[in-house]
C-alpha positions as CSV (number, residue, x, y, z in Angstrom):
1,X,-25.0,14.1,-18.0
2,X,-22.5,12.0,-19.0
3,X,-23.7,11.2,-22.9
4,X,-20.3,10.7,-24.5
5,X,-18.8,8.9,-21.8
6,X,-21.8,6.4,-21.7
7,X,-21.7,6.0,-25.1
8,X,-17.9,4.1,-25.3
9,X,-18.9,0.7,-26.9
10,X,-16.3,-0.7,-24.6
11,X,-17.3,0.9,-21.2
12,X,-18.4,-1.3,-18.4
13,X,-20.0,-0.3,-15.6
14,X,-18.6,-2.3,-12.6
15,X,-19.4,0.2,-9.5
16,X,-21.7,-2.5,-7.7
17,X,-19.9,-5.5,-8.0
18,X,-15.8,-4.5,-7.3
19,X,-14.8,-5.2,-3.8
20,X,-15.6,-3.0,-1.8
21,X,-14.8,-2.3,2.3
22,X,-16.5,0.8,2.6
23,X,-17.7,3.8,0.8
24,X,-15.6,6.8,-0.2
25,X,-17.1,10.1,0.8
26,X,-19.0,13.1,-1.5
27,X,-16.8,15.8,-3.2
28,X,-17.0,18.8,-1.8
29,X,-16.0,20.5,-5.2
30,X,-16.2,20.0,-9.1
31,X,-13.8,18.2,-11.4
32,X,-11.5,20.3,-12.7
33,X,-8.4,17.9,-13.0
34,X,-8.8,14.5,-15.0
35,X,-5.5,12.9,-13.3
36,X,-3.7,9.8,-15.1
37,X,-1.7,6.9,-13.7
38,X,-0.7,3.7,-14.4
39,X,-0.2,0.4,-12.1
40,X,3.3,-0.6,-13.3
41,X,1.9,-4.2,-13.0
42,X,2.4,-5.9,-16.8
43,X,-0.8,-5.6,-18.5
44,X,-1.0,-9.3,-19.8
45,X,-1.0,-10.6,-15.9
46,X,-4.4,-11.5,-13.7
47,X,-3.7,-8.8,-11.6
48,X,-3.6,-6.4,-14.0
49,X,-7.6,-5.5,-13.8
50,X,-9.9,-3.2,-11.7
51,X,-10.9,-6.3,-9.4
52,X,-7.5,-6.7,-8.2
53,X,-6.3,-3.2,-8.0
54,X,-9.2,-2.7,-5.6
55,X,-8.6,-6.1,-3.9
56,X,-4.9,-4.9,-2.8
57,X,-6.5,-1.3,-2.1
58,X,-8.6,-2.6,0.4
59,X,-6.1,-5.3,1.7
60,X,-2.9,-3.5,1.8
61,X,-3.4,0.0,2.0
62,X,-6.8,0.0,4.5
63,X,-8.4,2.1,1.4
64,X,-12.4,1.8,1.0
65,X,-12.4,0.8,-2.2
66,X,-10.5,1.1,-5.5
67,X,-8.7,4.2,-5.7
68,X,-9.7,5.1,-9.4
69,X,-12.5,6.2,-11.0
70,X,-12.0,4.7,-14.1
71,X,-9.4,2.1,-15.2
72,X,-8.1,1.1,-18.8
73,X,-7.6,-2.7,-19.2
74,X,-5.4,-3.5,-22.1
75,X,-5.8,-7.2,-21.4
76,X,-9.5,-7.3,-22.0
77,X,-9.9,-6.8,-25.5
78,X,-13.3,-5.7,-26.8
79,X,-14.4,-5.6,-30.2
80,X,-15.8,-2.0,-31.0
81,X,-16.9,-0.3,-34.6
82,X,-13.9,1.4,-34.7
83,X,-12.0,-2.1,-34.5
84,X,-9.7,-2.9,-31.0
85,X,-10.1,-1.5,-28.0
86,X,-9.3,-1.8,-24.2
87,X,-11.9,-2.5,-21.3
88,X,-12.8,0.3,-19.8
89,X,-14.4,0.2,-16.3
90,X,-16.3,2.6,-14.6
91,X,-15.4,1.9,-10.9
92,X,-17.4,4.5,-9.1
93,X,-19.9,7.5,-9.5
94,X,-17.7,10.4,-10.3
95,X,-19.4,12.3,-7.2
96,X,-16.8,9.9,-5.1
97,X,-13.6,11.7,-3.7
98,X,-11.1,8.1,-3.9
99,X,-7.7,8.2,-2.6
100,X,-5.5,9.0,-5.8
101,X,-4.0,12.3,-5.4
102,X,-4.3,13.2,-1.8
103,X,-5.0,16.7,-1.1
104,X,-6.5,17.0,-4.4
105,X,-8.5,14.0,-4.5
106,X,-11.9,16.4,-3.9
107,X,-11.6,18.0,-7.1
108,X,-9.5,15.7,-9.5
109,X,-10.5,12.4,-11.0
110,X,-8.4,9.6,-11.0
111,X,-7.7,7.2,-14.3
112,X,-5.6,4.5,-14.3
113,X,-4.1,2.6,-17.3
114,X,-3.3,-0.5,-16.4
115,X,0.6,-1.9,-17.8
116,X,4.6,-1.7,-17.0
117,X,5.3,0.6,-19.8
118,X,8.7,0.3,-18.8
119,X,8.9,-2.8,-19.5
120,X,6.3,-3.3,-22.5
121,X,5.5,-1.4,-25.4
122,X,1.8,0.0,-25.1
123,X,0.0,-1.0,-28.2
124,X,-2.0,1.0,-30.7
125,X,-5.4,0.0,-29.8
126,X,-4.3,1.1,-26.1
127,X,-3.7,4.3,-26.8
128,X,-6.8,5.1,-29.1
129,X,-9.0,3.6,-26.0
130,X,-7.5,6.3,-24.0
131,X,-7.7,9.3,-27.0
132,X,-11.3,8.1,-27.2
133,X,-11.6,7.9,-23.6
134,X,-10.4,11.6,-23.1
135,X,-12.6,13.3,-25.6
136,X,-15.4,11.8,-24.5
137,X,-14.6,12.9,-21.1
138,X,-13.7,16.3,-22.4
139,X,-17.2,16.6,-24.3
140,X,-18.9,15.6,-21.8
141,X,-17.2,18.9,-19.5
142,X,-15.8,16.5,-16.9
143,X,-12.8,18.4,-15.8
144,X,-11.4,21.0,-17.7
145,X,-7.6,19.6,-18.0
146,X,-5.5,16.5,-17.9
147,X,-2.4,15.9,-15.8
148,X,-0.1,13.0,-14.8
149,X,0.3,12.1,-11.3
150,X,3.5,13.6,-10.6
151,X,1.9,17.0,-12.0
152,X,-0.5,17.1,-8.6
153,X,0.8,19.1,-5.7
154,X,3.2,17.6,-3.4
155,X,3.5,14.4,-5.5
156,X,6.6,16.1,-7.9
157,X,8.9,13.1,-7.1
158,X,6.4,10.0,-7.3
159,X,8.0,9.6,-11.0
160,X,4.0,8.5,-11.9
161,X,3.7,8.0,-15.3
162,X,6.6,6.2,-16.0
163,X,5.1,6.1,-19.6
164,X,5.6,9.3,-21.6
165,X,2.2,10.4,-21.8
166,X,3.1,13.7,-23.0
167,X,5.1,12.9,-25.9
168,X,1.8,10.2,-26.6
169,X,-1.2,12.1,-26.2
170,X,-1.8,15.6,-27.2
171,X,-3.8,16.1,-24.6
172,X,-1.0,16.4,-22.0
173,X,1.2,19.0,-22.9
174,X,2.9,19.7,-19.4
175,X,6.4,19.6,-19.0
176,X,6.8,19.6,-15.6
177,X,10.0,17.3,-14.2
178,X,10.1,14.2,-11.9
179,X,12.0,15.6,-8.8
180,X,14.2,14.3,-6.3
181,X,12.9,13.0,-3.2
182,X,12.9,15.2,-1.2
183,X,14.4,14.8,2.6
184,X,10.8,14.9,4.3
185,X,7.6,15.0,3.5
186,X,4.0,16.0,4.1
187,X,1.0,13.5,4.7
188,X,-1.8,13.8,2.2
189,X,-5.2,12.1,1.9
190,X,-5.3,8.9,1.8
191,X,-1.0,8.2,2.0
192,X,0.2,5.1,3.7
193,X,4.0,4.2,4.3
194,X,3.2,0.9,2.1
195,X,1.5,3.3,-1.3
196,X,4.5,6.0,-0.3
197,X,7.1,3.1,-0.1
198,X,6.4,1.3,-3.1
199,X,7.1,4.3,-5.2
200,X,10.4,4.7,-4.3
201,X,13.8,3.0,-5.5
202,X,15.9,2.3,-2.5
203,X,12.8,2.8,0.4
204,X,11.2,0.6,2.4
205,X,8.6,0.5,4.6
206,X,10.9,-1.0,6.9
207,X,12.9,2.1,6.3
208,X,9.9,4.5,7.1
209,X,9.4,3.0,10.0
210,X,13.0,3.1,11.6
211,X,13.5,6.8,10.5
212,X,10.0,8.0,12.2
213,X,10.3,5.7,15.0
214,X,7.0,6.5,17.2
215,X,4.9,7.7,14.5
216,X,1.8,5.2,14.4
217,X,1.8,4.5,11.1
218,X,-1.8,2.9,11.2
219,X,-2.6,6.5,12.5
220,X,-1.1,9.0,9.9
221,X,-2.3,12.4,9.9
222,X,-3.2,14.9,7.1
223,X,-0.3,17.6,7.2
224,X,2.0,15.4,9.4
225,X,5.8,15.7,8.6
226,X,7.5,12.1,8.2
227,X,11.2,11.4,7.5
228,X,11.3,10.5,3.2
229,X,14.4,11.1,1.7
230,X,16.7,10.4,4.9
231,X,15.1,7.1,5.2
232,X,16.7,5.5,2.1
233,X,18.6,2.4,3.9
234,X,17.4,3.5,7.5
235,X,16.5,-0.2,8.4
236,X,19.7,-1.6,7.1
237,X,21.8,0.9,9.2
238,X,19.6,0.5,12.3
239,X,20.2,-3.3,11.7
240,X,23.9,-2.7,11.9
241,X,24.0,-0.3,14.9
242,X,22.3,-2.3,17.2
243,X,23.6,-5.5,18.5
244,X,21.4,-7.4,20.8
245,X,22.2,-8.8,24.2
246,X,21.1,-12.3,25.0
247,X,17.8,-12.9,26.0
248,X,19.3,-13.7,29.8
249,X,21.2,-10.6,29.6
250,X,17.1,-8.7,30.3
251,X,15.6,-11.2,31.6
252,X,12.9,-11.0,28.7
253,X,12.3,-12.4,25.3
254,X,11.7,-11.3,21.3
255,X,8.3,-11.2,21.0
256,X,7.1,-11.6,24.9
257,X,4.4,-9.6,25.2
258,X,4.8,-6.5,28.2
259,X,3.0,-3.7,30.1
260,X,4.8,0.0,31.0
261,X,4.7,1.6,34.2
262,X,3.3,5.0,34.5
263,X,6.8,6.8,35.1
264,X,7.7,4.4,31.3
265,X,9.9,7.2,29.1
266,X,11.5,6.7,25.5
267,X,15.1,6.0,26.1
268,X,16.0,7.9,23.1
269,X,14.7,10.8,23.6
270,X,13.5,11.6,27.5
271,X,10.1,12.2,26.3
272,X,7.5,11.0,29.2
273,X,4.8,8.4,27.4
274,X,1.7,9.5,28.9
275,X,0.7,7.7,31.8
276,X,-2.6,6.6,30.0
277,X,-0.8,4.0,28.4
278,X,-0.4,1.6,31.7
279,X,-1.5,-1.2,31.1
280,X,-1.3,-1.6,27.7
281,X,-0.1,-4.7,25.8
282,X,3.4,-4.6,24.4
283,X,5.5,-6.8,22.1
284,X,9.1,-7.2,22.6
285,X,10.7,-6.3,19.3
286,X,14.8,-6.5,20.0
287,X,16.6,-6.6,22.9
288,X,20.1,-4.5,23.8
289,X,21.3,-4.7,27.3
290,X,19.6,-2.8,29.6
291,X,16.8,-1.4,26.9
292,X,13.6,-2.9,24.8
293,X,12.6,-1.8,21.7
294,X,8.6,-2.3,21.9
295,X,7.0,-2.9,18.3
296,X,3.7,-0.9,18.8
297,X,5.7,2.8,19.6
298,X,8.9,1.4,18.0
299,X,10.8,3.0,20.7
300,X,13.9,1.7,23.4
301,X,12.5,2.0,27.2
302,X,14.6,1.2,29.7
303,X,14.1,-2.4,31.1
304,X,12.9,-0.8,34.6
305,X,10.2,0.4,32.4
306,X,8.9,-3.0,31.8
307,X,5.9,-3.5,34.7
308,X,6.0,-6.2,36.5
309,X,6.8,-10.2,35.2
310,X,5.5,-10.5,31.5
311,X,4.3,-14.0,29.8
312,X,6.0,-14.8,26.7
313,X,3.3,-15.0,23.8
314,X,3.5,-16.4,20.6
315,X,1.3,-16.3,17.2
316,X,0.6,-19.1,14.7
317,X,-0.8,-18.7,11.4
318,X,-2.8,-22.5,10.5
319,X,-3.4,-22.4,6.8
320,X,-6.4,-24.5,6.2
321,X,-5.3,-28.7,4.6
322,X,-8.3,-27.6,1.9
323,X,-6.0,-25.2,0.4
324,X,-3.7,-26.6,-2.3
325,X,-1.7,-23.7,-3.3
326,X,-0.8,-20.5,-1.2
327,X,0.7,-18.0,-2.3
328,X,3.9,-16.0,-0.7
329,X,5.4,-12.9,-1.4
330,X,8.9,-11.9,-0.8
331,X,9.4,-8.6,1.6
332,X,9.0,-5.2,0.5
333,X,6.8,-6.0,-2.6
334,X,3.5,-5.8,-3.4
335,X,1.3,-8.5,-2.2
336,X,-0.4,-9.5,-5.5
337,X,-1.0,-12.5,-7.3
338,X,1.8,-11.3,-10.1
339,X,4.8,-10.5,-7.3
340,X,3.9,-14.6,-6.0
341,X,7.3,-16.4,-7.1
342,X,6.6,-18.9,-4.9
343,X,3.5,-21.1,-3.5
344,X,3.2,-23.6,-0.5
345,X,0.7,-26.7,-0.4
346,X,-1.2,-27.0,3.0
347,X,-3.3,-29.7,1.2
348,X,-0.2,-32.4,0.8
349,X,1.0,-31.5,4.3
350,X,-2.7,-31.6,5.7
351,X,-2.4,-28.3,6.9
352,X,0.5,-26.0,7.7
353,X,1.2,-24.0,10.9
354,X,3.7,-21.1,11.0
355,X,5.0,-18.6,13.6
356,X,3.9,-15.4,12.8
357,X,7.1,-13.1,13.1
358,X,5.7,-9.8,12.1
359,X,1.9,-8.2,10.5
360,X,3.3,-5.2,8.5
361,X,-0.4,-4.6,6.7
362,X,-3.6,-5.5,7.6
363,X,-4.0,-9.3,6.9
364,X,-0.1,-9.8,6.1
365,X,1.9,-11.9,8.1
366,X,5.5,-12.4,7.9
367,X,6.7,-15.9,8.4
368,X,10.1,-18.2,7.8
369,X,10.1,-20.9,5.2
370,X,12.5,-22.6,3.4
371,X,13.0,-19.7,1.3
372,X,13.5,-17.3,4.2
373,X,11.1,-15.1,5.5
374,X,7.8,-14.7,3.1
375,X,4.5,-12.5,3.4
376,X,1.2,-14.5,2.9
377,X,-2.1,-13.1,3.0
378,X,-3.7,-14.1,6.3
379,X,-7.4,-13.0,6.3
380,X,-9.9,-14.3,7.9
381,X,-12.0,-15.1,4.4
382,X,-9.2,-17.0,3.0
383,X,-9.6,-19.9,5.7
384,X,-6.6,-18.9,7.7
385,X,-6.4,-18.9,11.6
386,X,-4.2,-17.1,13.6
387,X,-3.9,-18.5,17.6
388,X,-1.7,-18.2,20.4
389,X,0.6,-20.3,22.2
C-alpha cells in the first residue's frame, strides 16, 4: 500500500499515457534503495518534464520507456494546502526494474528532479516537494535508504547529483566522493555509449567508438569491459593519424557500400572475422591506401578483403514541405528540443533533401548544412523519408 505516497496533493499519475516503446520487466527483489538524480536540463525549458525525458529515452538511448519511476517537475507549479509545490509524476508501477542504476536497477528506485542546479538556484518550494516526497515514501516502507547516483556501485565517477543533496536534505547523509574516471569500465544494465558519453567532460561517443573499435555498440553486453578513461580525445587523435588516400588510389569510395570474402581479417589486429559474415553489407567509412575502414565493425581490412566490384550507395533524408520548422542539433549533445540552437524550414523550400552522412542513434541522422554538420531527428512518425540513390 502506498497510502502516503497517494496522498501528495500534487502527485499525478501519468503511467498510461508517457510514451512508451515497450515494457520494462518485473523486479526480482524489493526496494531497498530510493536512488536520486537529476536531468541537468534547466528546469524552466519544455523539455524539462517526464514526457520528454522519456521521449529521448526511447529515441536516443533504445530504452523501453522512461528511466524513472518518479520525476519532480519544478516548472509545473501546483497549488497544495501547504502553499507551492512541484509536479510530481508517477511514471510507472514501482514493481518495474527501469534503467537508472544498472546492476542495481532490480532493487533500487529511481527519482529524478528535473533542473541544471549548476546553473540555477533550486527554489524553496522545490525542495519541500522533495522532503515531502521522501517521507511519504519512507512511511509508506518503500526502500529503506536514500542515495545519489554516484553512491550506486560502479557509477562512483558519473559526478550525478551535481546538486548538493547532502548538504540540502537530511535525508542523505552519505559522504561518498565523485571519482575520477576511471581508464576502463564495466557494462551495466541498461548503459549505452550515448547515456555513458554524455556524462563525461572531454568524451565522446565518437571517442567510445574509436577506442573500442569492433565492439557493436548497438550490442553491449552486461559485464563487458570497454575502453573509458583512455578514450578522452580518441576520435580527435584517430582523425589526425590517419590520412586518407584518394578515392582512385583503392579503387573504392566513402560510403560505397561492400561485401568480405570468407578469408576477410582485421588489418589491425590478424584476428580472422568469421566466415559467417560473407555476404554481408558493408559501408565504406575512410579510406587509406591499401586498407578500408568498414563503419559496421569499425575495423581496417585489407582492400583484397573487399569481395568482388561493389555499387556505390548513397542515403537521403526528404523532410516533408508540411513541416515549417525542424529542428537540428549540433554533434555530441543531446538531441532535445532545449540543445536545438538552430531550425531549418522545409515548408519555404517545399521540402528539403539531405545526404545522410552518418545515423549515430536510432532515428538520428547526421547531415551538412550551412552551419556544418547537424543531427536531426529522422523518424519515421515525424514525416521524414530516408531513400537511396
Amino acid at each position: 500500500m502506498m497510502k502516503n505516497f497517494n496522498a501528495l496533493p500534487n502527485l499525478v499519475d501519468l503511467r498510461n499515457s508517457l510514451p512508451k516503446a515497450r515494457n520494462y520487466g518485473p523486479r526480482n527483489k524489493a526496494i531497498s534503495t530510493r536512488v536520486w538524480h537529476h536531468s541537468l536540463t534547466l528546469s524552466h525549458l519544455n523539455g524539462s518534464d517526464a514526457a520528454s525525458f522519456a521521449k529521448y529515452h526511447i529515441e536516443a538511448n533504445g530504452w523501453p520507456g522512461v528511466a524513472y519511476a518518479i520525476i519532480v517537475e519544478p516548472k509545473n507549479v501546483i497549488d497544495t494546502p501547504k502553499g507551492k509545490r512541484a509536479r510530481i509524476v508517477l511514471a510507472h508501477d514501482f514493481d518495474r526494474r527501469t534503467y537508472h542504476a544498472g546492476n542495481a536497477n532490480d532493487y533500487s528506485l529511481g527519482i529524478c528532479v528535473a533542473g541544471d542546479y549548476r546553473n540555477e538556484r533550486m527554489p524553496d518550494y522545490v525542495k519541500a516537494t522533495i522532503d515531502e516526497l521522501q517521507a511519504a515514501l519512507v512511511a509508506d516502507g518503500i526502500g529503506q535508504e536514500d542515495k545519489s547516483h554516484h553512491e550506486m556501485p560502479g557509477y562512483s565517477w558519473k559526478a550525478c547529483c551535481v546538486f548538493d543533496f547532502n548538504s540540502a536534505f537530511k535525508f542523505l547523509n552519505h559522504k561518498a566522493p565523485v571519482t575520477a574516471v576511471p581508464g576502463f569500465y564495466t557494462i551495466q544494465e541498461g548503459d549505452t555509449f550515448w547515456n555513458i558519453a554524455n556524462n563525461l567532460e572531454g568524451i565522446s561517443v565518437a571517442d567510445l567508438l574509436a577506442a573500442n573499435r569492433g565492439l557493436d555498440p548497438a550490442k553491449l553486453q552486461i559485464g563487458q569491459i570497454i575502453k573509458l578513461g583512455q578514450a578522452r580525445e580518441a576520435a580527435k587523435k584517430e582523425e589526425v593519424n590517419q590520412v586518407s588516400a584518394p578515392a582512385s588510389a583503392v579503387g573504392l569510395k566513402e560510403g560505397q557500400t561492400v561485401t568480405l570474402n570468407s578469408s576477410a581479417s582485421r588489418y589491425a589486429t590478424g584476428e580472422l572475422i568469421p566466415a559467417i559474415i560473407k555476404g554481408r553489407k558493408y559501408t565504406v567509412l575512410q579510406l587509406k591506401s591499401e586498407r578500408v575502414l568498414l563503419k559496421e565493425i569499425l575495423s581496417w581490412v585489407k582492400k583484397s578483403d573487399i569481395a568482388g566490384k561493389a555499387k556505390p550507395t548513397k542515403e537521403y533524408v526528404q523532410l516533408p514541405k508540411s513541416a515549417t520548422i525542424w529542428r537540428t542539433y549540433r554533434l555530441n549533445v543531446q538531441p532535445i528540443s532545449e540543445n536545438s540552437d538552430w531550425s531549418l524550414t522545409p515548408s519555404r523550400f517545399g521540402g528539403l533533401e539531405y545526404e545522410v552522412l552518418d545515423k549515430p542513434f536510432p532515428n538520428v541522422v547526421t547531415i551538412s548544412t550551412s552551419r556544418g554538420k547537424r543531427n536531426i531527428y529522422a523518424a519515421p512518425s515525424t514525416g521524414a523519408n530516408i531513400v537511396k540513390k
